[in-house]
C-alpha angles and dihedrals in degrees: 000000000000100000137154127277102257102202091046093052093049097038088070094040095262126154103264087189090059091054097037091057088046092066096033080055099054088034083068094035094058089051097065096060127114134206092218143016114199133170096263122137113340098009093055083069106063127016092203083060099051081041084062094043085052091064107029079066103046084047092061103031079057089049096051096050099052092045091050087047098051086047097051089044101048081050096055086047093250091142099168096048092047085045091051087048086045092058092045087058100050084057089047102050085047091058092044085052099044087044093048095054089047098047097047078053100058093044090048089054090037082238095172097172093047097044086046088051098046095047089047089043090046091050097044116030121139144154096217103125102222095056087041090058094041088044103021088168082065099068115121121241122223117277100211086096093058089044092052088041088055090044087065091051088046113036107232100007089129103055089058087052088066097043094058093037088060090056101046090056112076096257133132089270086051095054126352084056086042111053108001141086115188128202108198102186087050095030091227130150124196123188132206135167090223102049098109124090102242100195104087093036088066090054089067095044101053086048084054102046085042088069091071093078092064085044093047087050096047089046078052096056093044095059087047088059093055089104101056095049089051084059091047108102122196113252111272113262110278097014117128115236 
C-alpha cells in the first residue's frame, strides 16, 4: 500500500488518521480496477452500459494514480509536485462526484439519451480546438461548478482549492515562496528545495486527497447501477421525449 510517511506527518503536527485513511482509500480504489473491460454478460446487453463501466474505469485508474503519486512525491520531499497532484485530485474527485449526481438522474427518469450524452462527454471532453470543431457537443465545461458544489459537501474545501491552485501556477507563491531567501540590504538570494514550512501545506493536501473516499464511493455506486442502465432502452424513433 502508497501511504504516507508516519513519522514525517507527525513530525510537523500533522493528522496521522487523515492520511492514513487516504491510503487506506486509494489502497481500496486500486483494487477495483480492471485490465480489461469487455461486452460479456451484462454488458453484452447494453452498450450504454459497457460506455458507463468504461469510465467508471478510466475515472478511477486516473484517481488512483494521482493519489499514489502525491503520496511518492511528499515523501521524497518533492512538496510542490505533490502540491500540483493534490490539486489534480481535488478537480478529479469534483468531476466523479458531479458525474455521479447527473448520471443517478438520468437513470431515475429513464433518461436513455442524457445519461448516453453525459457518459460519452465525460469520456471524451476536451478543449483541443480541432476535436472541438469536429464534436462540438465534447467541449469541457468549466469545473469550477463541481468544485463550489463539493465545497458545500466539505466546508472549506474551496478555499483549499485556491490555495493550491495559487501555488501550481507559476506564481510567487508557487516559487519565490517556495525556493528563495532574499536578503534586501546585500542583495543576496539564496535557494533551497526545503525552504517552505510544510506544515500548513499539508494541511491542504491531506483536505484534497480526502476527497477520494466520496469519489471512491460514488465510483462505487456507479458500478452498482450497471444493472439498471442496462435495462435503460433508447426512445423509440419519432417518439417525443
Amino acid at each position: 500500500m502508497v501511504t504516507f510517511d508516519q513519522a514525517a506527518v507527525e513530525a510537523i503536527g500533522g493528522k496521522w488518521e487523515e492520511a492514513r485513511l487516504i491510503g487506506q482509500a486509494c489502497e481500496e480504489l486500486a483494487a477495483g480496477r480492471v485490465p480489461v473491460v469487455e461486452a460479456r454478460g451484462l454488458l453484452a446487453q447494453s452498450k450504454l452500459a459497457w460506455k458507463a463501466s468504461v469510465l467508471e474505469q478510466i475515472l478511477r485508474y486516473r484517481l488512483v494514480a494521482l493519489t499514489e503519486g502525491t503520496i511518492q512525491e511528499w515523501n521524497s520531499k518533492n512538496i510542490l509536485a505533490s502540491m500540483v497532484l493534490a490539486r489534480t485530485i481535488s478537480e478529479t474527485s469534483a468531476a466523479i462526484l458531479e458525474i455521479h449526481r447527473k448520471a443517478l438522474k438520468h437513470l431515475k427518469d429513464k433518461d436513455f439519451r442524457g445519461l448516453n450524452a453525459l457518459v460519452e462527454a465525460a469520456t471524451f471532453a476536451t478543449r483541443e480546438k480541432d476535436w472541438v470543431e469536429e464534436f462540438p457537443q465534447h467541449k469541457t465545461k468549466s469545473i469550477m461548478t463541481a468544485i463550489q458544489k463539493l465545497d458545500r459537501e466539505v466546508p472549506g474545501f474551496e478555499r483549499e482549492y485556491d490555495m493550491l491552485s495559487e501555488i501550481s501556477h507559476p506564481n510567487s507563491m508557487g516559487h519565490f515562496s517556495f525556493f528563495a531567501t532574499l536578503d534586501h540590504g546585500l542583495r543576496r538570494a539564496e535557494f533551497s528545495t526545503q525552504k517552505r514550512n510544510v506544515a500548513p501545506v499539508l494541511s491542504s493536501i491531506l483536505v484534497s486527497c480526502m476527497t477520494i473516499l466520496l469519489a471512491s464511493k460514488a465510483l462505487e455506486e456507479l458500478v452498482d447501477a450497471l444493472p439498471a442502465i442496462a435495462e435503460l432502452r433508447p426512445p423509440a424513433l419519432g417518439a417525443s421525449i
